[in-house]
Biopython code that builds the backbone (N, CA, C, O; Angstrom):
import numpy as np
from Bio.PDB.StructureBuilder import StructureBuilder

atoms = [
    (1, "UNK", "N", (64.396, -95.313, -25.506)),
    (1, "UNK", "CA", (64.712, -94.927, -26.864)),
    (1, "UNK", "C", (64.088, -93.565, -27.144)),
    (1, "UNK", "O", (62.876, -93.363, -27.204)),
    (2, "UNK", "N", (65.214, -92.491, -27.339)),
    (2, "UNK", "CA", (64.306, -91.420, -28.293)),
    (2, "UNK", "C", (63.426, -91.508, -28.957)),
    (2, "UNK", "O", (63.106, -92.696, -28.910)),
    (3, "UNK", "N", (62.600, -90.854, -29.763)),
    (3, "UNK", "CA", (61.818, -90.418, -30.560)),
    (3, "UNK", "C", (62.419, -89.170, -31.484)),
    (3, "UNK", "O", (62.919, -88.084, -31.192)),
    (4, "UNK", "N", (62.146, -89.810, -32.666)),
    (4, "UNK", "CA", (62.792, -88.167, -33.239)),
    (4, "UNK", "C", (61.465, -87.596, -34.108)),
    (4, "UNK", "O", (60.301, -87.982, -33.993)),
    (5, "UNK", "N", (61.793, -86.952, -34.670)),
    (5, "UNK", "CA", (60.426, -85.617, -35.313)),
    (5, "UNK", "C", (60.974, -85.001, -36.345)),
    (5, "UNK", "O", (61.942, -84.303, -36.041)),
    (6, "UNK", "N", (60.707, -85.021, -37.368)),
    (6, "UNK", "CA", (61.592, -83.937, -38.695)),
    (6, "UNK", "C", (60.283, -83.134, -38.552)),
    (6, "UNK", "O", (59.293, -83.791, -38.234)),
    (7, "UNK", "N", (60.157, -81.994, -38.715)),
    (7, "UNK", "CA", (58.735, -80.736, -39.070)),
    (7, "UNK", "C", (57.898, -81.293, -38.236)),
    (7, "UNK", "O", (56.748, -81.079, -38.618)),
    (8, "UNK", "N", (57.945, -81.991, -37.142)),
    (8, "UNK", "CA", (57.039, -82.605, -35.789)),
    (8, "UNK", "C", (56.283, -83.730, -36.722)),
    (8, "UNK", "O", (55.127, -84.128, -36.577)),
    (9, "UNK", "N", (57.139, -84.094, -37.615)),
    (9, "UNK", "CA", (56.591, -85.715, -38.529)),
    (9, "UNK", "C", (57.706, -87.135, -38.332)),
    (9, "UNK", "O", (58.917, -87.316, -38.455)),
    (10, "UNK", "N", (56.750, -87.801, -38.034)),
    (10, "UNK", "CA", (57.598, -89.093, -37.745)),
    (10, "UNK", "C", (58.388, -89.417, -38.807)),
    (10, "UNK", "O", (59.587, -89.661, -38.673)),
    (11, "UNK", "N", (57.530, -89.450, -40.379)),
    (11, "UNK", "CA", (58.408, -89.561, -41.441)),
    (11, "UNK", "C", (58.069, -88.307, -42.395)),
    (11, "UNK", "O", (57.415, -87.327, -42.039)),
    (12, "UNK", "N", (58.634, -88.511, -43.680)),
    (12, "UNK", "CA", (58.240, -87.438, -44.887)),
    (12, "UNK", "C", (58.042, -88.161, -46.090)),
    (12, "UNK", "O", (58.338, -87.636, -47.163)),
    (13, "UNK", "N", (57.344, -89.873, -46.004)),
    (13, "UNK", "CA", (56.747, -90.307, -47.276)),
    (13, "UNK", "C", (55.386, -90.475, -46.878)),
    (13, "UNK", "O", (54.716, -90.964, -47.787)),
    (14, "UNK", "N", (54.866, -90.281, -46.027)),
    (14, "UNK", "CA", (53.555, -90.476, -45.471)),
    (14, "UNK", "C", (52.641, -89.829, -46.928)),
    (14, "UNK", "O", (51.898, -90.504, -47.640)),
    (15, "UNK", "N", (52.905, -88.595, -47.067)),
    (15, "UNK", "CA", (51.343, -88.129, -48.312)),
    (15, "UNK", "C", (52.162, -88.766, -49.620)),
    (15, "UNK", "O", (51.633, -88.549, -50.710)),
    (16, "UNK", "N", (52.914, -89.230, -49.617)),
    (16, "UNK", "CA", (53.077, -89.634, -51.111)),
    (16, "UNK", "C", (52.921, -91.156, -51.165)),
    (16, "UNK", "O", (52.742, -91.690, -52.260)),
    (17, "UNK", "N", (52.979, -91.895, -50.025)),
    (17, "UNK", "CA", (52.440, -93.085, -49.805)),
    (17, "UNK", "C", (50.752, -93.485, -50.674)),
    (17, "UNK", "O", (50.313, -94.246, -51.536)),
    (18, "UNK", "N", (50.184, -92.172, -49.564)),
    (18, "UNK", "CA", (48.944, -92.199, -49.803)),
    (18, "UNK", "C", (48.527, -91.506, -51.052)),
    (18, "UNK", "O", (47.535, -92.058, -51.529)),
    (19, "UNK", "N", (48.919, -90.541, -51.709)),
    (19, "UNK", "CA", (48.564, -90.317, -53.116)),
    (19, "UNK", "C", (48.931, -91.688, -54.171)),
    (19, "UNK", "O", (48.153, -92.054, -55.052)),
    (20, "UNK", "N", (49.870, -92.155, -53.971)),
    (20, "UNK", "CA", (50.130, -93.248, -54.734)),
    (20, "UNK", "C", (49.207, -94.319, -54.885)),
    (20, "UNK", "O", (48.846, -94.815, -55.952)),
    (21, "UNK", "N", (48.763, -94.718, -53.454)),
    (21, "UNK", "CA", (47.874, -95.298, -52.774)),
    (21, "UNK", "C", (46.773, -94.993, -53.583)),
    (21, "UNK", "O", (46.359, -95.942, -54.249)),
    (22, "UNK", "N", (46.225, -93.994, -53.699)),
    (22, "UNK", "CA", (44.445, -93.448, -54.267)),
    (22, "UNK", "C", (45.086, -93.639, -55.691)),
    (22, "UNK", "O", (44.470, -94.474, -56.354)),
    (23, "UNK", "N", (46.099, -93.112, -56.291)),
    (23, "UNK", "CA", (46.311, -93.294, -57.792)),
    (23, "UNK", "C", (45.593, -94.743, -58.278)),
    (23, "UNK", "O", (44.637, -94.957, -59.023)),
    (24, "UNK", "N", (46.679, -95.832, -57.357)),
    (24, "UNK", "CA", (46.419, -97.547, -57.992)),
    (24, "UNK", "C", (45.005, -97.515, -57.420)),
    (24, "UNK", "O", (44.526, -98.620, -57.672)),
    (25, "UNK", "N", (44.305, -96.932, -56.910)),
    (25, "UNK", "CA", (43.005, -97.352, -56.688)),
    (25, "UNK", "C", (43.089, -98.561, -55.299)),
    (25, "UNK", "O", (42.275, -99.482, -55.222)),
    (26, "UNK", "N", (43.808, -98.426, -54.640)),
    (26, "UNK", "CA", (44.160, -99.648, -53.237)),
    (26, "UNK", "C", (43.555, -98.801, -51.827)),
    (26, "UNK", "O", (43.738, -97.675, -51.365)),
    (27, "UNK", "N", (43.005, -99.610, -51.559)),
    (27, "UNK", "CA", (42.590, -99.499, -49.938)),
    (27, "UNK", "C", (43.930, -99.608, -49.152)),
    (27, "UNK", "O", (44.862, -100.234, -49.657)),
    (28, "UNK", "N", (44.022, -99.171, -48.251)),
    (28, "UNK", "CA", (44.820, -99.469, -47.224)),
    (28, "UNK", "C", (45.130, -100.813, -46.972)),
    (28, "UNK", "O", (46.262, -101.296, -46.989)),
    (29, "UNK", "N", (43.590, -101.668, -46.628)),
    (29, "UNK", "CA", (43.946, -103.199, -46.426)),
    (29, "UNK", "C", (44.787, -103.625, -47.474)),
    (29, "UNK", "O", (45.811, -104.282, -47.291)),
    (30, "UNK", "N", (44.327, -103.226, -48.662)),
    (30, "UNK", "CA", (45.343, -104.071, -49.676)),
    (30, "UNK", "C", (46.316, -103.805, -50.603)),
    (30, "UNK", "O", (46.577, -104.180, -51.746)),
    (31, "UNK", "N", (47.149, -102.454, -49.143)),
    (31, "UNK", "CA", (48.387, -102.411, -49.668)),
    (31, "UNK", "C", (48.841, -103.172, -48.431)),
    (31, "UNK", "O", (49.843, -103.869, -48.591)),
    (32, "UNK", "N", (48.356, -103.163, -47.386)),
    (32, "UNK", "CA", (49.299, -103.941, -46.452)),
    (32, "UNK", "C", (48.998, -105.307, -47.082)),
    (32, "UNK", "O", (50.011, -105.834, -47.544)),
    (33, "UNK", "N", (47.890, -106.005, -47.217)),
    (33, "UNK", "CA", (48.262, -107.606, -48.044)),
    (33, "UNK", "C", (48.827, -107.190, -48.669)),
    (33, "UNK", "O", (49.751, -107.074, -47.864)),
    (34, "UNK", "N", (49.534, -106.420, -50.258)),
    (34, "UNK", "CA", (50.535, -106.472, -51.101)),
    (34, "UNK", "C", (51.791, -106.358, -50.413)),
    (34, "UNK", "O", (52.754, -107.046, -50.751)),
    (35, "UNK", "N", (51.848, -105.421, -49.339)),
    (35, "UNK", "CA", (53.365, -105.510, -48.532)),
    (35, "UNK", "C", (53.967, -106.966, -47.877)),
    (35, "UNK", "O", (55.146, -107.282, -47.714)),
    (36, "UNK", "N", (52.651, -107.786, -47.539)),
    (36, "UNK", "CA", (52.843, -108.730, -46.514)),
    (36, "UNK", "C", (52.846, -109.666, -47.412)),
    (36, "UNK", "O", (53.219, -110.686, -46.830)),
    (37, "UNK", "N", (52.592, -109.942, -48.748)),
    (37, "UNK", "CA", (52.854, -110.761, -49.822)),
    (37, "UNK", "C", (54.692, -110.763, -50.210)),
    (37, "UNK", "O", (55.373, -111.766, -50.424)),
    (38, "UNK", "N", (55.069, -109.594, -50.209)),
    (38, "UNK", "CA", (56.438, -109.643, -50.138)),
    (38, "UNK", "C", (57.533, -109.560, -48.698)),
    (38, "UNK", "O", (58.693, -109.156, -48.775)),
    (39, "UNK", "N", (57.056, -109.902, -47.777)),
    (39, "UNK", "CA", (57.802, -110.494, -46.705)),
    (39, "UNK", "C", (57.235, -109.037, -45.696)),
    (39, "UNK", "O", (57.315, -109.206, -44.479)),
    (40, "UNK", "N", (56.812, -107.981, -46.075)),
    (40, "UNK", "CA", (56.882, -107.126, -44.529)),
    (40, "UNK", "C", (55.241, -107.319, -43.987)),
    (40, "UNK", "O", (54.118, -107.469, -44.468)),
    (41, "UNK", "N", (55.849, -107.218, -42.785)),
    (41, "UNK", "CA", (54.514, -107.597, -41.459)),
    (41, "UNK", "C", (53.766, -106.286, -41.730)),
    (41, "UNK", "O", (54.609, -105.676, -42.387)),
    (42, "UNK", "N", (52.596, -105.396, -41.618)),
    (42, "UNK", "CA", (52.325, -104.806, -41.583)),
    (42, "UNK", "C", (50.799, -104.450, -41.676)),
    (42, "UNK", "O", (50.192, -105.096, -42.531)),
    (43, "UNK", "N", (50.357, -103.901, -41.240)),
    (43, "UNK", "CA", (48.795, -103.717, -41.140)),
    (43, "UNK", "C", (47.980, -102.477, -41.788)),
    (43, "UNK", "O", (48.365, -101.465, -42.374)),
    (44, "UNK", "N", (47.100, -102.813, -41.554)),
    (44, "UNK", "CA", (46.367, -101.646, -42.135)),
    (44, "UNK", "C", (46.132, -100.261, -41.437)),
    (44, "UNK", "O", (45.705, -99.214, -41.924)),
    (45, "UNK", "N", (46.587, -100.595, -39.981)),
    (45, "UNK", "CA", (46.548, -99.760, -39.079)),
    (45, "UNK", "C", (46.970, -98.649, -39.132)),
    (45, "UNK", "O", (46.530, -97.511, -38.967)),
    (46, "UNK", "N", (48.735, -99.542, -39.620)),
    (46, "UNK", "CA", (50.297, -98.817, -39.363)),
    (46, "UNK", "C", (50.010, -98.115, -40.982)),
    (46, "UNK", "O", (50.706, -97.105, -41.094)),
    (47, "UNK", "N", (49.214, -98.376, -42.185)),
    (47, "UNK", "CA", (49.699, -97.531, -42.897)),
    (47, "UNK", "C", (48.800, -96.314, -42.894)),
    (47, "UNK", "O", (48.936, -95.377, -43.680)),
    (48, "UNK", "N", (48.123, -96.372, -42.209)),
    (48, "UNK", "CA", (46.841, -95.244, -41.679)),
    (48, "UNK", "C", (47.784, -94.561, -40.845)),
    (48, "UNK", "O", (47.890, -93.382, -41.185)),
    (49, "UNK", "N", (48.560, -94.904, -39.803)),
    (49, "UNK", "CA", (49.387, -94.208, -39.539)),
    (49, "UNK", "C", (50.855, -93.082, -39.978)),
    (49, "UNK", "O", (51.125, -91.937, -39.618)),
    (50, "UNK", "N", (51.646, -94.175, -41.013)),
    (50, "UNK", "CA", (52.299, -93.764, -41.845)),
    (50, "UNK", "C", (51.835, -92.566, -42.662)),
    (50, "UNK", "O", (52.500, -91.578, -42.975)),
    (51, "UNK", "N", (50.642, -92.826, -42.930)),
    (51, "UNK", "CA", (50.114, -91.792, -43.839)),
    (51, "UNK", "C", (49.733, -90.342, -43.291)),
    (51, "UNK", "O", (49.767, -89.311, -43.962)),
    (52, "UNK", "N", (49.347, -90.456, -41.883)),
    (52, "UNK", "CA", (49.028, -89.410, -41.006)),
    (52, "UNK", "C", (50.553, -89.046, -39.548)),
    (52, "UNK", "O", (50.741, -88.828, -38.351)),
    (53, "UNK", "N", (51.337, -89.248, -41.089)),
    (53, "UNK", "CA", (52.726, -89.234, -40.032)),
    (53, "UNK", "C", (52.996, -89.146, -38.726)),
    (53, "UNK", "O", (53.624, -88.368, -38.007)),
    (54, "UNK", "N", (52.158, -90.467, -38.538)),
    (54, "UNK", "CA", (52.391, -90.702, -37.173)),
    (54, "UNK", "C", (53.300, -91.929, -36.647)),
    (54, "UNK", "O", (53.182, -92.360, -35.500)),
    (55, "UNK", "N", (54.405, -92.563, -37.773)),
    (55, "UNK", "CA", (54.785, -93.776, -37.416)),
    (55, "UNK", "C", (56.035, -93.477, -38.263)),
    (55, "UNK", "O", (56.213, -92.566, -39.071)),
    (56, "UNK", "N", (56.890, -94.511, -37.864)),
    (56, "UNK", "CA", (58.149, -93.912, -38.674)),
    (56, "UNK", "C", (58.032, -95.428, -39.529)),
    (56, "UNK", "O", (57.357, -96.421, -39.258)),
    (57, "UNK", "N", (59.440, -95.035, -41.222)),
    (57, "UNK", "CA", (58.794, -96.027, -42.328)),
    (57, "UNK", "C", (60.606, -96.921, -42.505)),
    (57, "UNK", "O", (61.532, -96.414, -43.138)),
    (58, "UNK", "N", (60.659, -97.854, -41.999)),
    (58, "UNK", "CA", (61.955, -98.289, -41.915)),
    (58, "UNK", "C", (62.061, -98.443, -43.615)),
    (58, "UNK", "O", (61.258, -98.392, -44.547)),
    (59, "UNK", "N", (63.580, -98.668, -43.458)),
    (59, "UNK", "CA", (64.268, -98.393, -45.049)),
    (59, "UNK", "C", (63.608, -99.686, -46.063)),
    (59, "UNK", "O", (63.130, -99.577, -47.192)),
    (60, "UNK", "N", (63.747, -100.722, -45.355)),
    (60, "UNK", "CA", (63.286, -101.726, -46.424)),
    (60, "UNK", "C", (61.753, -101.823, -46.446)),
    (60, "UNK", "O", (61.355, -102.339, -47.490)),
    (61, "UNK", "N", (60.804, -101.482, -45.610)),
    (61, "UNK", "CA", (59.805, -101.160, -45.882)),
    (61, "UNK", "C", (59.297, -100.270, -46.814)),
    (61, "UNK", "O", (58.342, -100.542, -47.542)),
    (62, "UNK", "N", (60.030, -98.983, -46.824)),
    (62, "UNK", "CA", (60.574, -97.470, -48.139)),
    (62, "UNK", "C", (60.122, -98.465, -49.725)),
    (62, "UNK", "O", (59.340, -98.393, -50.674)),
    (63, "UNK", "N", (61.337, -99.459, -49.131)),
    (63, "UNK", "CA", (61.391, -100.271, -50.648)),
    (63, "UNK", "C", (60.597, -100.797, -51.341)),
    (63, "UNK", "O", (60.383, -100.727, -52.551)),
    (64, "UNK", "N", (59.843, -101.704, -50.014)),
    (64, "UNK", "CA", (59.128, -102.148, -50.575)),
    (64, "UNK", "C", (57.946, -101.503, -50.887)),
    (64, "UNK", "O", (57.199, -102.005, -51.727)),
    (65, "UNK", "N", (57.658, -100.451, -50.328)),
    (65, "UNK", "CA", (56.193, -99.438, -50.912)),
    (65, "UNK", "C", (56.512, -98.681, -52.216)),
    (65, "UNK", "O", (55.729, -98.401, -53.124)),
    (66, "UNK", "N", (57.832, -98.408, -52.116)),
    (66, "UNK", "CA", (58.014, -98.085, -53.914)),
    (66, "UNK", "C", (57.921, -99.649, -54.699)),
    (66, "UNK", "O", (57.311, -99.533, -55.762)),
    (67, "UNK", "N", (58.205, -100.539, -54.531)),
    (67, "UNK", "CA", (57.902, -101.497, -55.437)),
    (67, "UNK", "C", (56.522, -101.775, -55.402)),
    (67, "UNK", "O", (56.046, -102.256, -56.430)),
    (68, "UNK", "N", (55.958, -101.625, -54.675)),
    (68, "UNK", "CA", (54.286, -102.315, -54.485)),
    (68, "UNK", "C", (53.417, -101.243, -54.744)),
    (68, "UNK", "O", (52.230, -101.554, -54.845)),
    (69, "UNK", "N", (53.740, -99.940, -54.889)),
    (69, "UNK", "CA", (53.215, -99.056, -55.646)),
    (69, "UNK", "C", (53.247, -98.404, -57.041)),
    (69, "UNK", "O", (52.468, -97.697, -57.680)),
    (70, "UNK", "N", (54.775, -99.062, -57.302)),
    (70, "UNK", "CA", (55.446, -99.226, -59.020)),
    (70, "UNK", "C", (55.717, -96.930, -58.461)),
    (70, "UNK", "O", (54.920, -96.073, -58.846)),
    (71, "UNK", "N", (56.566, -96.720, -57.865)),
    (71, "UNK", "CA", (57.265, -95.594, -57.831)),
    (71, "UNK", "C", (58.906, -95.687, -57.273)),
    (71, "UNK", "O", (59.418, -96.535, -56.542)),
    (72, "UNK", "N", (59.351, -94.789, -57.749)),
    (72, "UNK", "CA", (60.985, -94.595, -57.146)),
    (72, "UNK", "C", (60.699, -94.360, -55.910)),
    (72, "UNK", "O", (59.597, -94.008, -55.489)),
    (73, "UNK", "N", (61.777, -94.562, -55.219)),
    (73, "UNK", "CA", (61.597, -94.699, -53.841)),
    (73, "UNK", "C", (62.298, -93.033, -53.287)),
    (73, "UNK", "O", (62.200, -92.513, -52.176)),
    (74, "UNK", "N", (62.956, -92.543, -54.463)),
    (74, "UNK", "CA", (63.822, -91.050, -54.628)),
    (74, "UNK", "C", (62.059, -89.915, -54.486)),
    (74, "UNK", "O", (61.855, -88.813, -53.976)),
    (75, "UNK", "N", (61.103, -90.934, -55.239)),
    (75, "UNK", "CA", (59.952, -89.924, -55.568)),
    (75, "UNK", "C", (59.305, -90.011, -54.414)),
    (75, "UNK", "O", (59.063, -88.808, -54.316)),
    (76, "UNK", "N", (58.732, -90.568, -53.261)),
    (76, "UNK", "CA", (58.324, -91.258, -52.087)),
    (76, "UNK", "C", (59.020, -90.400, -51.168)),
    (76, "UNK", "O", (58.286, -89.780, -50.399)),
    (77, "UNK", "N", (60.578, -90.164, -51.032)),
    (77, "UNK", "CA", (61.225, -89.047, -50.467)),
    (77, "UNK", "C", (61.151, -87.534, -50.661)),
    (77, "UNK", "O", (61.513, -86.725, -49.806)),
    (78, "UNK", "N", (60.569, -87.171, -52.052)),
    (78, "UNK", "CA", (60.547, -86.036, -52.209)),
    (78, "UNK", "C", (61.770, -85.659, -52.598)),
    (78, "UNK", "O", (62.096, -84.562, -52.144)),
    (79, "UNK", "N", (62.791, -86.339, -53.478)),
    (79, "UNK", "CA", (64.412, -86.075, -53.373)),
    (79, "UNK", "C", (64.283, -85.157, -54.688)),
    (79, "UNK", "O", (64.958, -85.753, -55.527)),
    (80, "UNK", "N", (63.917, -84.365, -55.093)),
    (80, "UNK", "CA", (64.568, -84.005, -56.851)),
    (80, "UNK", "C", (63.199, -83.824, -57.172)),
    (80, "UNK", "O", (62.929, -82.927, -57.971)),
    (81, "UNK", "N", (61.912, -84.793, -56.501)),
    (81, "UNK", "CA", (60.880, -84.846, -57.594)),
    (81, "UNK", "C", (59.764, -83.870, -56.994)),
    (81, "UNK", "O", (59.374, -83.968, -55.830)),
    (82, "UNK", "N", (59.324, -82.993, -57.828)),
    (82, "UNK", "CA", (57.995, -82.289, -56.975)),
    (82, "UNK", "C", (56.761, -82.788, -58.039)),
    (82, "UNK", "O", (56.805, -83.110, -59.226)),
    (83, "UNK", "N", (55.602, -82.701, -57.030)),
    (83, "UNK", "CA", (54.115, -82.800, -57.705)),
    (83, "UNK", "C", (54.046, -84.461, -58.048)),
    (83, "UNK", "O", (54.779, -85.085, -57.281)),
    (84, "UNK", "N", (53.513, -85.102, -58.780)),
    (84, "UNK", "CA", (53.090, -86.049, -59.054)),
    (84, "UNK", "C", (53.529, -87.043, -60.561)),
    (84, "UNK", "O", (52.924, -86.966, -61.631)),
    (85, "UNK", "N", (54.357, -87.669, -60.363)),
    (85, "UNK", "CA", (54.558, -88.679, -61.467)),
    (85, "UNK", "C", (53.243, -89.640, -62.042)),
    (85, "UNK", "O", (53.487, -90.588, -62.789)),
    (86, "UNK", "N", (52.171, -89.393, -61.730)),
    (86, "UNK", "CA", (51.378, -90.242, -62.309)),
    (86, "UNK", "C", (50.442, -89.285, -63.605)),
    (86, "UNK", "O", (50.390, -88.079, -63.364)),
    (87, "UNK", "N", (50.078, -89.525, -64.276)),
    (87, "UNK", "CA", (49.030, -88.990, -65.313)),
    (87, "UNK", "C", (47.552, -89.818, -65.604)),
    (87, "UNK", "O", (47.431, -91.041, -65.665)),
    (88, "UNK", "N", (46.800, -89.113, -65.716)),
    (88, "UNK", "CA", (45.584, -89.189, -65.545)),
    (88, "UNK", "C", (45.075, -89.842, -67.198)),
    (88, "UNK", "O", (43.887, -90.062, -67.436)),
]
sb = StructureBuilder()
sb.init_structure("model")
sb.init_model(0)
sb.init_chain("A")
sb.init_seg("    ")
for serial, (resi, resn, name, xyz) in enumerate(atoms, 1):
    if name == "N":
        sb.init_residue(resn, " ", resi, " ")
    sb.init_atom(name, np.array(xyz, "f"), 0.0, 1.0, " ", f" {name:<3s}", serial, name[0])
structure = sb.get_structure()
């Protein structure tokens, strides 16, 4: 199986994962328990990875980190949205 690379990045939600991530105040461990509460397998490993775009983020996984982080999943892509939807 190939490997593919966009900008030599596995994916392009990796830093908005993780800003989202520090926003709710969540550790890594317990976004993967919140992911794995709604059906995806996932570790704390892989989102250390994700985040240091080193892993690629399948689509329904996408989903479910915009739901378990309470963001659009359009904002997570970077589609339309720049800088940060959260307020302080």
């Amino acid at each position: 199986m190939k490997i593919y690379e966009y900008e030599g990045k596995k994916n392009v939600t990796g830093e908005r994962i993780r800003q989202a991530r520090v926003v709710k105040h969540l550790s890594q461990e317990e976004l993967a328990a919140k992911m794995q509460v709604r059906g995806v397998v996932i570790e704390r490993a892989s989102i250390g990875r994700i985040e240091r775009f080193d892993r690629f983020v399948t689509d329904y996984e996408l989903m479910v980190f915009a739901d378990v982080l309470g963001v659009p999943v359009d904002w997570l892509l970077g589609n339309g949205c720049t800088g940060s939807i959260f307020t302080e």
